[in-house]
PQR file with spaces between the fields and no chain letter, atoms N, CA, C, O and H, PARSE charges and radii, in Angstrom:
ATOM       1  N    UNK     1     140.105  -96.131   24.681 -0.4000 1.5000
ATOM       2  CA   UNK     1     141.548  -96.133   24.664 -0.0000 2.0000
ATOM       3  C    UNK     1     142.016  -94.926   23.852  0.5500 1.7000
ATOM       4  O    UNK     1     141.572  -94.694   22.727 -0.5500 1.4000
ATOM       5  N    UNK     2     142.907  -94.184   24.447 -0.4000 1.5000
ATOM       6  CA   UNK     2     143.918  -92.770   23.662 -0.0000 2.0000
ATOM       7  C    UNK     2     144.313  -93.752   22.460  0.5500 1.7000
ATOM       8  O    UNK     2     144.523  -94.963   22.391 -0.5500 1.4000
ATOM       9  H    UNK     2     143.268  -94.372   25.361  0.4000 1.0000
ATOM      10  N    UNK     3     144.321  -92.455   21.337 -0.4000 1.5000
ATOM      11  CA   UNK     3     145.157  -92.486   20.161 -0.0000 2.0000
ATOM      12  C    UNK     3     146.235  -92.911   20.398  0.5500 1.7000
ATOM      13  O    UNK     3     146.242  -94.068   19.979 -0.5500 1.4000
ATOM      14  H    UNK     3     144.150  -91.472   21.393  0.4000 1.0000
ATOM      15  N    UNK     4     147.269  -92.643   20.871 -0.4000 1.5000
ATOM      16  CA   UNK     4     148.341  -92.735   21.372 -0.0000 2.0000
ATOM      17  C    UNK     4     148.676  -93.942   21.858  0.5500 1.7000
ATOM      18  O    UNK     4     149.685  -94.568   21.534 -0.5500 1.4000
ATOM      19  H    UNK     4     147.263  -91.703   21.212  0.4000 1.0000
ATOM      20  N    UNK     5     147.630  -94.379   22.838 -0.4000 1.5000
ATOM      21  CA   UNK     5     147.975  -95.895   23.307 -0.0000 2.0000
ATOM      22  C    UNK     5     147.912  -96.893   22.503  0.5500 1.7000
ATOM      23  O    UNK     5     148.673  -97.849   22.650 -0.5500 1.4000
ATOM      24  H    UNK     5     146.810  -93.870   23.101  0.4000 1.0000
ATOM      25  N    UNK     6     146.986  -96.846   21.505 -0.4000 1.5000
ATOM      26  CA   UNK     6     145.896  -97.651   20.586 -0.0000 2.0000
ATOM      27  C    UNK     6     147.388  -97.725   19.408  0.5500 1.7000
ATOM      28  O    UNK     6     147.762  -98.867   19.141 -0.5500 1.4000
ATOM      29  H    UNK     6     146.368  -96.069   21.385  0.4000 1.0000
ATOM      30  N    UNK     7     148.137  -96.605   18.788 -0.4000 1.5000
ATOM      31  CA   UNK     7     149.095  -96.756   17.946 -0.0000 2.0000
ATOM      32  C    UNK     7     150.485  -97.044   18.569  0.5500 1.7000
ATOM      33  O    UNK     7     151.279  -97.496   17.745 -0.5500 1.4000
ATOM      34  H    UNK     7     147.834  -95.678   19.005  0.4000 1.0000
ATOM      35  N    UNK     8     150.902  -96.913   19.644 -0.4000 1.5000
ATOM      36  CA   UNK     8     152.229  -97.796   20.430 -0.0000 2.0000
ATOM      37  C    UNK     8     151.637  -99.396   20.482  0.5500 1.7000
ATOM      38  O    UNK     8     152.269 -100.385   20.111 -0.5500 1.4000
ATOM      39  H    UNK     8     150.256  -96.546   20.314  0.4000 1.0000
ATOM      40  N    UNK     9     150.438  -99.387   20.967 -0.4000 1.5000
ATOM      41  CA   UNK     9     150.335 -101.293   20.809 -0.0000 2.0000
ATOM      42  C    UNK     9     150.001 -101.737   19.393  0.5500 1.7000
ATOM      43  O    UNK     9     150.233 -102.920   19.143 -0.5500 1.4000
ATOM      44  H    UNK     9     149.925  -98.583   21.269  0.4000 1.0000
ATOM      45  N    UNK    10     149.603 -101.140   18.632 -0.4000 1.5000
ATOM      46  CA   UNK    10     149.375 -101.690   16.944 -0.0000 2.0000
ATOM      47  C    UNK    10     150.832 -101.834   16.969  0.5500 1.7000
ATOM      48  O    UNK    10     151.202 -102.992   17.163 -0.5500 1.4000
ATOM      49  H    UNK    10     149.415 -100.179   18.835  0.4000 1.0000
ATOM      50  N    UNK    11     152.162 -100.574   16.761 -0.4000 1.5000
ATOM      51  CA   UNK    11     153.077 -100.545   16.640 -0.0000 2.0000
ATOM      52  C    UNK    11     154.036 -101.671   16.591  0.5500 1.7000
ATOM      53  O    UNK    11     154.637 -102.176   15.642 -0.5500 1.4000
ATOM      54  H    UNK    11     151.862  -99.634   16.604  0.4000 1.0000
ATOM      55  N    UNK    12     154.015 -102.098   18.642 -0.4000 1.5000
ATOM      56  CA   UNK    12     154.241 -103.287   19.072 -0.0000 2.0000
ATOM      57  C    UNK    12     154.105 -104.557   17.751  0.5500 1.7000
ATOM      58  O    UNK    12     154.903 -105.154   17.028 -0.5500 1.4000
ATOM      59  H    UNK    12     153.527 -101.688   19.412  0.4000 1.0000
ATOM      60  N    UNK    13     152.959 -104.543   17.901 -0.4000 1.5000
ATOM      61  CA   UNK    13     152.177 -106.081   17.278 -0.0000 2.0000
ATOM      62  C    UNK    13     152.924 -105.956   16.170  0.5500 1.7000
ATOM      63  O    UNK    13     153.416 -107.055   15.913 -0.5500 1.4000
ATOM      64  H    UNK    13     152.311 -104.058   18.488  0.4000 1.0000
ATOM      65  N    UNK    14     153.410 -104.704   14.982 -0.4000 1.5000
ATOM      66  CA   UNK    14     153.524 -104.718   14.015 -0.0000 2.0000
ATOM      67  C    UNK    14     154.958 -105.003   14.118  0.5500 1.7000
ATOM      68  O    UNK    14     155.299 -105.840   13.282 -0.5500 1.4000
ATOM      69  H    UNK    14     153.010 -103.811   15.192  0.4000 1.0000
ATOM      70  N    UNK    15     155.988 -104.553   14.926 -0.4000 1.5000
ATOM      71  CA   UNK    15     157.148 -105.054   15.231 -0.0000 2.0000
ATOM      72  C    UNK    15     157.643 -106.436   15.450  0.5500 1.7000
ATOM      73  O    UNK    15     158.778 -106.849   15.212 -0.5500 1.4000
ATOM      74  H    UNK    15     155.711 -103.873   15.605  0.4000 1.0000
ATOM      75  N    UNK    16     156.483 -107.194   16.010 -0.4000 1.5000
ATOM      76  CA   UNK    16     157.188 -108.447   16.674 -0.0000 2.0000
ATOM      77  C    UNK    16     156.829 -109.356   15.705  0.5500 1.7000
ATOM      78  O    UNK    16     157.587 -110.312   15.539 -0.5500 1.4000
ATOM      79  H    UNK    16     155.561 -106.858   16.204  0.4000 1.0000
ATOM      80  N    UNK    17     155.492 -109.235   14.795 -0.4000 1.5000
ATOM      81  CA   UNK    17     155.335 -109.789   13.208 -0.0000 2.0000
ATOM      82  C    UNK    17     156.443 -109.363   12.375  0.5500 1.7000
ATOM      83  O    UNK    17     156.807 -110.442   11.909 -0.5500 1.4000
ATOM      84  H    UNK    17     154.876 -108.459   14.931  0.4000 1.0000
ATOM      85  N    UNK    18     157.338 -108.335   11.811 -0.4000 1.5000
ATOM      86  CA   UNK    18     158.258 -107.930   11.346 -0.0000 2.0000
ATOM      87  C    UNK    18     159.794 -108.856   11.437  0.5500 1.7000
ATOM      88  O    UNK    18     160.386 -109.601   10.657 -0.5500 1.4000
ATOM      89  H    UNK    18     157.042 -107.458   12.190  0.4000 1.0000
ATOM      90  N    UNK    19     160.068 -108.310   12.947 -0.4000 1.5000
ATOM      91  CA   UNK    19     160.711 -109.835   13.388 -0.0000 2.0000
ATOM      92  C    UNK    19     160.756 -111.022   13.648  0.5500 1.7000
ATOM      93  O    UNK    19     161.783 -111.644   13.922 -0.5500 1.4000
ATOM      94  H    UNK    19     159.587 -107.704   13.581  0.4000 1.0000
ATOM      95  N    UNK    20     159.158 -111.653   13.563 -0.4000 1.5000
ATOM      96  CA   UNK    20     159.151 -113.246   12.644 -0.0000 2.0000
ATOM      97  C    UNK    20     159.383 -113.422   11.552  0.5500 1.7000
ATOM      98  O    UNK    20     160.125 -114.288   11.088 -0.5500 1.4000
ATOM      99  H    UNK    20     158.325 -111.148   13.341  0.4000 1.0000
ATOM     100  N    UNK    21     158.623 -112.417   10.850 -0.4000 1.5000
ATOM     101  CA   UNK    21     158.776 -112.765    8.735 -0.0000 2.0000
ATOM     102  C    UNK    21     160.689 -112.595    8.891  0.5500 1.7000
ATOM     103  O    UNK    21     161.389 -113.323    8.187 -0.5500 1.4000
ATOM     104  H    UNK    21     158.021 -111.714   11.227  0.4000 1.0000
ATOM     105  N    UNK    22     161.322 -111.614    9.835 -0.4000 1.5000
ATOM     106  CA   UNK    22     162.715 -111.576    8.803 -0.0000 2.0000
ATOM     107  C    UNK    22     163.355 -112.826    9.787  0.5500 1.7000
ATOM     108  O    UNK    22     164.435 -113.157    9.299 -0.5500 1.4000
ATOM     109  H    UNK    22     160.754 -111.022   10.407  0.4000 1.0000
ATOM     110  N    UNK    23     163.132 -113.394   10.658 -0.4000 1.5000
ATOM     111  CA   UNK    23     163.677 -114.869   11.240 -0.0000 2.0000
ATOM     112  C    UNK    23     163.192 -115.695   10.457  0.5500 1.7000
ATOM     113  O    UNK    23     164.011 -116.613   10.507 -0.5500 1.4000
ATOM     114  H    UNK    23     162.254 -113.124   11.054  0.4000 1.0000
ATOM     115  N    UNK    24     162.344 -116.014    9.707 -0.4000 1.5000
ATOM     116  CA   UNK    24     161.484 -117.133    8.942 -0.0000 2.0000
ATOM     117  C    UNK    24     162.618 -116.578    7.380  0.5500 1.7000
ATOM     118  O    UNK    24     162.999 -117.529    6.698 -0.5500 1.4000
ATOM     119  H    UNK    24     161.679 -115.269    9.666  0.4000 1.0000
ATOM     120  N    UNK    25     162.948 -115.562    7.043 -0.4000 1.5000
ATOM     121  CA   UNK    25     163.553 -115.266    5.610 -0.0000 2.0000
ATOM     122  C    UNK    25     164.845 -115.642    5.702  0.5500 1.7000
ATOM     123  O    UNK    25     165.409 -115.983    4.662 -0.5500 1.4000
ATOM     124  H    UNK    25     162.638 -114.789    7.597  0.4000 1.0000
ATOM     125  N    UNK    26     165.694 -115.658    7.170 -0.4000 1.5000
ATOM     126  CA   UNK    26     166.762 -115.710    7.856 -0.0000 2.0000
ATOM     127  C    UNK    26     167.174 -117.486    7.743  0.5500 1.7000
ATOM     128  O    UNK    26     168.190 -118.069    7.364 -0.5500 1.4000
ATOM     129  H    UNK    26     165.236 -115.381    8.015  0.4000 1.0000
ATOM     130  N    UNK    27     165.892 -117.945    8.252 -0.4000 1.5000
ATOM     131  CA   UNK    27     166.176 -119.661    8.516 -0.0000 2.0000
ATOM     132  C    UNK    27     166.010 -119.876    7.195  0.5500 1.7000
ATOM     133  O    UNK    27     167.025 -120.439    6.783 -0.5500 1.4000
ATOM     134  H    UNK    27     165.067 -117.471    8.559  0.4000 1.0000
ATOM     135  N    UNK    28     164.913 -119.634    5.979 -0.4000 1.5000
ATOM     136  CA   UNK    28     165.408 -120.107    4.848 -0.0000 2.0000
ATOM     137  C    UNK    28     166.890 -119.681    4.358  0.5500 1.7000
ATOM     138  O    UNK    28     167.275 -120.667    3.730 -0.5500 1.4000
ATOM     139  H    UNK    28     164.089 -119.177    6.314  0.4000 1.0000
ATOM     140  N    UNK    29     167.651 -118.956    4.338 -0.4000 1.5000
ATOM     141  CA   UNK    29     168.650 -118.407    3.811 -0.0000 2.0000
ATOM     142  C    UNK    29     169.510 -119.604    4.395  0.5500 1.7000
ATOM     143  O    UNK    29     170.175 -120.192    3.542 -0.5500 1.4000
ATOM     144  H    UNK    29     167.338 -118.155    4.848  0.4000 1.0000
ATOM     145  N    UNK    30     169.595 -119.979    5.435 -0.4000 1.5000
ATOM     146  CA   UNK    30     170.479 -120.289    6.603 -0.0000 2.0000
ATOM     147  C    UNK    30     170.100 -122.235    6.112  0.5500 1.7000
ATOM     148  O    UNK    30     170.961 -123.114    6.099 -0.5500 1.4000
ATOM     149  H    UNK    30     169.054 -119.502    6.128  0.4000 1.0000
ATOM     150  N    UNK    31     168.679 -122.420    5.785 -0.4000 1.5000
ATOM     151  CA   UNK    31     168.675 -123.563    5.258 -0.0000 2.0000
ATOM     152  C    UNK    31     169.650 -123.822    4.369  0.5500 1.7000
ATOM     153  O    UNK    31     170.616 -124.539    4.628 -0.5500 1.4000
ATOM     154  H    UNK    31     167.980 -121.705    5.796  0.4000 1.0000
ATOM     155  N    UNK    32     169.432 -123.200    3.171 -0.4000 1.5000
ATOM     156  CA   UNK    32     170.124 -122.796    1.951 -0.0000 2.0000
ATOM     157  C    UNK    32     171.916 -123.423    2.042  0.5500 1.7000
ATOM     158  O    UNK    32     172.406 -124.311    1.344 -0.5500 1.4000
ATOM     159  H    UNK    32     168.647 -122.617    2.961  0.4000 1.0000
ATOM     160  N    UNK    33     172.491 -122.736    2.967 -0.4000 1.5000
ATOM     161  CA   UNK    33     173.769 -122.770    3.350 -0.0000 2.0000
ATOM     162  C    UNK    33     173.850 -123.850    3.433  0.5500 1.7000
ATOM     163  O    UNK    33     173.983 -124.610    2.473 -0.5500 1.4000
ATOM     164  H    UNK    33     172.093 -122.015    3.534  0.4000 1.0000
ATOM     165  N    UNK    34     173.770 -124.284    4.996 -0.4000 1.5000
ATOM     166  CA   UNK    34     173.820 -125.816    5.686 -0.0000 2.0000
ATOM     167  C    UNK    34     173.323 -126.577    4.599  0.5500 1.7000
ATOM     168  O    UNK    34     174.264 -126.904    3.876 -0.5500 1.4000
ATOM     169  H    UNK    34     173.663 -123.667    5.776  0.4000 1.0000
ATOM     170  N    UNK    35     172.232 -126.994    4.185 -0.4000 1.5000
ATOM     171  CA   UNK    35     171.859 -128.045    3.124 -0.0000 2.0000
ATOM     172  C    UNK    35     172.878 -128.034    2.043  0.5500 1.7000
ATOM     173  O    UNK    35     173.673 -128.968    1.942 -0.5500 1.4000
ATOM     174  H    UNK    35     171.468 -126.728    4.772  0.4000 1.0000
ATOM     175  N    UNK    36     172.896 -126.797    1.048 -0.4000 1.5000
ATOM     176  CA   UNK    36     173.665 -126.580    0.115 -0.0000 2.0000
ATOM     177  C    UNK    36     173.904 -127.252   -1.287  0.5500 1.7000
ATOM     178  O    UNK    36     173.840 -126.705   -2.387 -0.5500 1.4000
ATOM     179  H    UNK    36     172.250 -126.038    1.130  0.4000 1.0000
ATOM     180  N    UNK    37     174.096 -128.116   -1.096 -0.4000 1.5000
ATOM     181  CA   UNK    37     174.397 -128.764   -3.064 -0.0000 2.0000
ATOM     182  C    UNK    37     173.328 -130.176   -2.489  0.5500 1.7000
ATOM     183  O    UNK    37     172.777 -130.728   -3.441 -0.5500 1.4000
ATOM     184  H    UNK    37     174.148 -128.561   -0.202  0.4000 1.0000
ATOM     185  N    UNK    38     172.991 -130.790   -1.107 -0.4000 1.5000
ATOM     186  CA   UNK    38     171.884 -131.340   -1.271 -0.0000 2.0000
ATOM     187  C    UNK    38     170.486 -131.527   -1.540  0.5500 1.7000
ATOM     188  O    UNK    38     169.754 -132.512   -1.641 -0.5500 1.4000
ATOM     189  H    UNK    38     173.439 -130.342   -0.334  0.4000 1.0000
ATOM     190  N    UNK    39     170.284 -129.828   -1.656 -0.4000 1.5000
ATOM     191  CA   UNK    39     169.260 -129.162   -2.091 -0.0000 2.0000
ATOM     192  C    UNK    39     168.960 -129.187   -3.424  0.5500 1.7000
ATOM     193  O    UNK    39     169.648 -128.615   -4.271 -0.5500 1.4000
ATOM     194  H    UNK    39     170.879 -129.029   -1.574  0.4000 1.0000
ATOM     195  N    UNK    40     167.878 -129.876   -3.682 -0.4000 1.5000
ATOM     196  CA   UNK    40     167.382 -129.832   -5.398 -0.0000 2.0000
ATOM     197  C    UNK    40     166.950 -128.455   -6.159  0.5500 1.7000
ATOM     198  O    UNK    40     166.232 -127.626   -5.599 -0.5500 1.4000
ATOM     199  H    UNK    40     167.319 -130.339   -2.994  0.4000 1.0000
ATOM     200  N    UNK    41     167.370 -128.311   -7.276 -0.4000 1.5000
ATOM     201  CA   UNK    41     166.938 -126.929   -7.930 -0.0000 2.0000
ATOM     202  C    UNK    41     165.668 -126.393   -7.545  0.5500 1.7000
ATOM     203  O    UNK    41     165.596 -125.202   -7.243 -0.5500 1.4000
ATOM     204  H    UNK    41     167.953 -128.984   -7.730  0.4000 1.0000
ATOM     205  N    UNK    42     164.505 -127.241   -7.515 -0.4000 1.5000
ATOM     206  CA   UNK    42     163.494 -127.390   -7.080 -0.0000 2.0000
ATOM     207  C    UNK    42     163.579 -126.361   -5.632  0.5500 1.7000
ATOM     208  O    UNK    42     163.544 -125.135   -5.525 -0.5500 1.4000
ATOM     209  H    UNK    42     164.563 -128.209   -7.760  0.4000 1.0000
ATOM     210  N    UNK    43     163.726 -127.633   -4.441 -0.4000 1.5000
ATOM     211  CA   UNK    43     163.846 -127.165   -3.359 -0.0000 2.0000
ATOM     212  C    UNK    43     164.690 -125.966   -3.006  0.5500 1.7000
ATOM     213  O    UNK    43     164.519 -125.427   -1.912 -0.5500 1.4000
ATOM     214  H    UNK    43     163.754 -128.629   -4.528  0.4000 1.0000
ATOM     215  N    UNK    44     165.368 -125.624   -3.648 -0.4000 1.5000
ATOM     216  CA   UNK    44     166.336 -124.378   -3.586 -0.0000 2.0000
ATOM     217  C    UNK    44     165.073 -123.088   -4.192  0.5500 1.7000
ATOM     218  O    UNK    44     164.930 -121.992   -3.650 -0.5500 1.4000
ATOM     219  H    UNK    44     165.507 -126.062   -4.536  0.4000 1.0000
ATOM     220  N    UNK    45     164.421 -123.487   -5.187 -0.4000 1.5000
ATOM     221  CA   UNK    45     163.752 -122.244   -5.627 -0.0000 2.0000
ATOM     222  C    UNK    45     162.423 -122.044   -4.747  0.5500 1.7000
ATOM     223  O    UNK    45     161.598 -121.135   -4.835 -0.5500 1.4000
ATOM     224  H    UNK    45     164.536 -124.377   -5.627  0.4000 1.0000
ATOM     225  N    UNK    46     162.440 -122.992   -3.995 -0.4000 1.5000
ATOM     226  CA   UNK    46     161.110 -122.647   -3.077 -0.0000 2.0000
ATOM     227  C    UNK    46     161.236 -122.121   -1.731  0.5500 1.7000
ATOM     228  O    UNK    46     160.531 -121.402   -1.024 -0.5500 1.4000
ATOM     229  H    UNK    46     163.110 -123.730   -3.923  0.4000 1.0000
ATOM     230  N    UNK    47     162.499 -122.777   -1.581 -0.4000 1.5000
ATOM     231  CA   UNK    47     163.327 -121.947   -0.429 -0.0000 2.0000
ATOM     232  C    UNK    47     163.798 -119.991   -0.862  0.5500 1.7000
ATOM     233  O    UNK    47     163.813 -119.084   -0.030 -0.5500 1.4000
ATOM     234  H    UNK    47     163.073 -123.361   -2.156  0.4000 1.0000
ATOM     235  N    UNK    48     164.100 -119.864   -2.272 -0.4000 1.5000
ATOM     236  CA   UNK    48     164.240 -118.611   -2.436 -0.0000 2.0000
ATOM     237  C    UNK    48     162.506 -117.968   -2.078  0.5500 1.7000
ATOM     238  O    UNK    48     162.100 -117.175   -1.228 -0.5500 1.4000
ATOM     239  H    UNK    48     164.088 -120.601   -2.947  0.4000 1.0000
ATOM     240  N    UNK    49     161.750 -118.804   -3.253 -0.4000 1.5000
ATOM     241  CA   UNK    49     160.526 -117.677   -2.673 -0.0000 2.0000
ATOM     242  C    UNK    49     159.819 -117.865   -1.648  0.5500 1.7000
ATOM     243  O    UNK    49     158.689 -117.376   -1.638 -0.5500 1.4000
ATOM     244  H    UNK    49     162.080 -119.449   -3.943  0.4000 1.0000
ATOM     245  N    UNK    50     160.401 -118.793   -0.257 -0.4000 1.5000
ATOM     246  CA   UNK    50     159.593 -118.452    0.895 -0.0000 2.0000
ATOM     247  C    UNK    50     159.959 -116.780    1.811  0.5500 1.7000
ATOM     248  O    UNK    50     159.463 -115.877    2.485 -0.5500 1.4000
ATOM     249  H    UNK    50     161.318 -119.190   -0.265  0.4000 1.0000
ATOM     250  N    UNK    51     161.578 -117.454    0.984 -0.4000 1.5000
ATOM     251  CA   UNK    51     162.204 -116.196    1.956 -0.0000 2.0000
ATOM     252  C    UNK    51     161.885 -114.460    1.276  0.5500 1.7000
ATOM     253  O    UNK    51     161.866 -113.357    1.821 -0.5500 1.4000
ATOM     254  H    UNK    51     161.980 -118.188    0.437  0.4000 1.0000
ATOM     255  N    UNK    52     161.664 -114.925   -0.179 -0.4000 1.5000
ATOM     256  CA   UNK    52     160.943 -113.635   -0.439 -0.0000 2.0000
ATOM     257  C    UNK    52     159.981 -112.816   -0.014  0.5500 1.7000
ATOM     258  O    UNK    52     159.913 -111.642    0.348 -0.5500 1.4000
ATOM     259  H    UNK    52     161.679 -115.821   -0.623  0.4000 1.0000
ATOM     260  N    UNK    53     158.988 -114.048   -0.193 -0.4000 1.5000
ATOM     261  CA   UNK    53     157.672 -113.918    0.770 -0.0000 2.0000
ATOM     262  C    UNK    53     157.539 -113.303    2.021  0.5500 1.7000
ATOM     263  O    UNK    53     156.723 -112.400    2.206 -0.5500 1.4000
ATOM     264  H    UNK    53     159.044 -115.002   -0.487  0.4000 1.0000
ATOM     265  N    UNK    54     158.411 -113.804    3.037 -0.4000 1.5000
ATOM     266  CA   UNK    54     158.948 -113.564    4.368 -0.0000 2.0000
ATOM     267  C    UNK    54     159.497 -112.339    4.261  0.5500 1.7000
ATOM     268  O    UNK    54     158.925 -111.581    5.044 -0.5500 1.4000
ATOM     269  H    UNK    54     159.074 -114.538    2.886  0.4000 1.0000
ATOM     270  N    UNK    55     160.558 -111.666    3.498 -0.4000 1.5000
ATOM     271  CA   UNK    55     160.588 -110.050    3.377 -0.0000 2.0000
ATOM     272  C    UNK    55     159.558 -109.673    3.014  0.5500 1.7000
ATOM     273  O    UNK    55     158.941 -109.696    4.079 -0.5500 1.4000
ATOM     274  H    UNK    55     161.023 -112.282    2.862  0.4000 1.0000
ATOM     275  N    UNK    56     158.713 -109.247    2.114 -0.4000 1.5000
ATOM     276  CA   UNK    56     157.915 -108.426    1.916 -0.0000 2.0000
ATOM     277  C    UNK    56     157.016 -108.560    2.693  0.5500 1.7000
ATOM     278  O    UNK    56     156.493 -107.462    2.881 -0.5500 1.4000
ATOM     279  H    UNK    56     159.214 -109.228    1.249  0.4000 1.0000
ATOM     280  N    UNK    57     156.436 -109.520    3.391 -0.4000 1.5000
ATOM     281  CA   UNK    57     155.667 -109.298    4.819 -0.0000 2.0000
ATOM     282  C    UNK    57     156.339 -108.318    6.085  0.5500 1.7000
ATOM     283  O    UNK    57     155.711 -107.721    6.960 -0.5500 1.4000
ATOM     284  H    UNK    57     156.860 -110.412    3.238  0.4000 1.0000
ATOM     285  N    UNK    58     157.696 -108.363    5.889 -0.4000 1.5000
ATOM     286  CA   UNK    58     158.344 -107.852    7.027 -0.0000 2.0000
ATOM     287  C    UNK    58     158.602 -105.982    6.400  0.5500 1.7000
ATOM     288  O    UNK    58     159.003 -104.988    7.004 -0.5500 1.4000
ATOM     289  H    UNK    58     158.206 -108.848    5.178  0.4000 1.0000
ATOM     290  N    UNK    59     158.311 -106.114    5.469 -0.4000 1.5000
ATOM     291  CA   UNK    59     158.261 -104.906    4.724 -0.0000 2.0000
ATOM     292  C    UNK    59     156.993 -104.171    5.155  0.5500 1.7000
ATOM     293  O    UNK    59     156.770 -103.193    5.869 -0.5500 1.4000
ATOM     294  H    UNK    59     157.985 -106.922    4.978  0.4000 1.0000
ATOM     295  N    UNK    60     156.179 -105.103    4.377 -0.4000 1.5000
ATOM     296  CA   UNK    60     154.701 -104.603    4.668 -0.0000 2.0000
ATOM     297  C    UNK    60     154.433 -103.873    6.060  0.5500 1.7000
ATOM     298  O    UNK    60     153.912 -102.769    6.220 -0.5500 1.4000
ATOM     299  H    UNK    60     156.360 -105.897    3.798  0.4000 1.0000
ATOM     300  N    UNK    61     155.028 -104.964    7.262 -0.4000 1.5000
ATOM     301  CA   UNK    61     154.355 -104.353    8.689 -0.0000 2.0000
ATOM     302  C    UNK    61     155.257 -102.970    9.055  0.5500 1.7000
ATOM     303  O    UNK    61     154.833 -102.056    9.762 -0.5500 1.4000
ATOM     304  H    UNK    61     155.451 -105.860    7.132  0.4000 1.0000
ATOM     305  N    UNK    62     156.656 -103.014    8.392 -0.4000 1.5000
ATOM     306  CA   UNK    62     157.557 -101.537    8.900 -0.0000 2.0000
ATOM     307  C    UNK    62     156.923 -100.667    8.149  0.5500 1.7000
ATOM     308  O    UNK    62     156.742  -99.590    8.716 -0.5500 1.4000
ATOM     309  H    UNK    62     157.001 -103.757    7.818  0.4000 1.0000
ATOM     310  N    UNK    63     156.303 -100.788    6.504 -0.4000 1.5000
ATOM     311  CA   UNK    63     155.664  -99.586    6.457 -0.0000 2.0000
ATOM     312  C    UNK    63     154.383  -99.425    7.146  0.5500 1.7000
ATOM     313  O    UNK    63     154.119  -98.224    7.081 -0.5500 1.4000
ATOM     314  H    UNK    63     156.449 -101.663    6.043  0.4000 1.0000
ATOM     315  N    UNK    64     153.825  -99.800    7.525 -0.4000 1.5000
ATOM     316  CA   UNK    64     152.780  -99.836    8.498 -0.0000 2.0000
ATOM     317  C    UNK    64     152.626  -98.938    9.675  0.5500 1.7000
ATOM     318  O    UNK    64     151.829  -98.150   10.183 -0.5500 1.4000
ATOM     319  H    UNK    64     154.039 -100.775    7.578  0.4000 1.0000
ATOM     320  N    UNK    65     153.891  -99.503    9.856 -0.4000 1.5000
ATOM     321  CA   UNK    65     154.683  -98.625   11.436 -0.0000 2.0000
ATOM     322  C    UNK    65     155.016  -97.088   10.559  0.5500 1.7000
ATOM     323  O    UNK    65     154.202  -96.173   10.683 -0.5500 1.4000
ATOM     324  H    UNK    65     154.539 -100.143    9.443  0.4000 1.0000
ATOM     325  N    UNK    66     155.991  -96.941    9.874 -0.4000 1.5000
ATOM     326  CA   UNK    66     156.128  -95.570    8.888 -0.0000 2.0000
ATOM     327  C    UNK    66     155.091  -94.705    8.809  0.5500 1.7000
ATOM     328  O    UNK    66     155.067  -93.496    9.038 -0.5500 1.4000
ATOM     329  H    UNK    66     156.652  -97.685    9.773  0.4000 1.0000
ATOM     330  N    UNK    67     154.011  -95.642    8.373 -0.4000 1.5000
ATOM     331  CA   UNK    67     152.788  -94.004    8.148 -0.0000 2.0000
ATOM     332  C    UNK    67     151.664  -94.008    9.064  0.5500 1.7000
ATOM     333  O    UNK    67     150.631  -93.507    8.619 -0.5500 1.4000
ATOM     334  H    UNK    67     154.031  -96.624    8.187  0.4000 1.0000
ATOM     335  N    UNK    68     151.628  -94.603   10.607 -0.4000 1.5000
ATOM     336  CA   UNK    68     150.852  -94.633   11.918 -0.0000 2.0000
ATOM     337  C    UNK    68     151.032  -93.447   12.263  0.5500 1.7000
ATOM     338  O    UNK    68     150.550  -93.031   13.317 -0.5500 1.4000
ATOM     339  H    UNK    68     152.467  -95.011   10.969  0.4000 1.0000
């Protein structure tokens, strides 16, 4: 397989992982809202660091894509 082909389909793959982690950071946020004051301090802070989590994965794969 060309260079070329081999880094447009990594690319791909690395894109459509990118746009799960920031839909997965999106639905926690979006939990957050809707739930709102039924949410325990607790559950609120685990909801912050999933969605953290979920960016910096979505980070990770765009720089990925950046230096291919």
């Amino acid at each position: 397989m060309s260079d070329e082909i081999e880094k447009a389909l990594k690319n791909t793959g690395d894109a459509i992982k990118e746009g799960g982690h920031r839909l997965e950071a999106e639905g926690e946020r979006a939990k957050r809202d809707i739930a709102g004051d039924e949410m325990t301090a607790g559950e609120k802070l685990g909801s912050v660091g999933k969605e953290v989590v979920a960016d910096g994965k979505a980070e990770v794969d765009k720089l990925k894509r950046e230096t291919r």
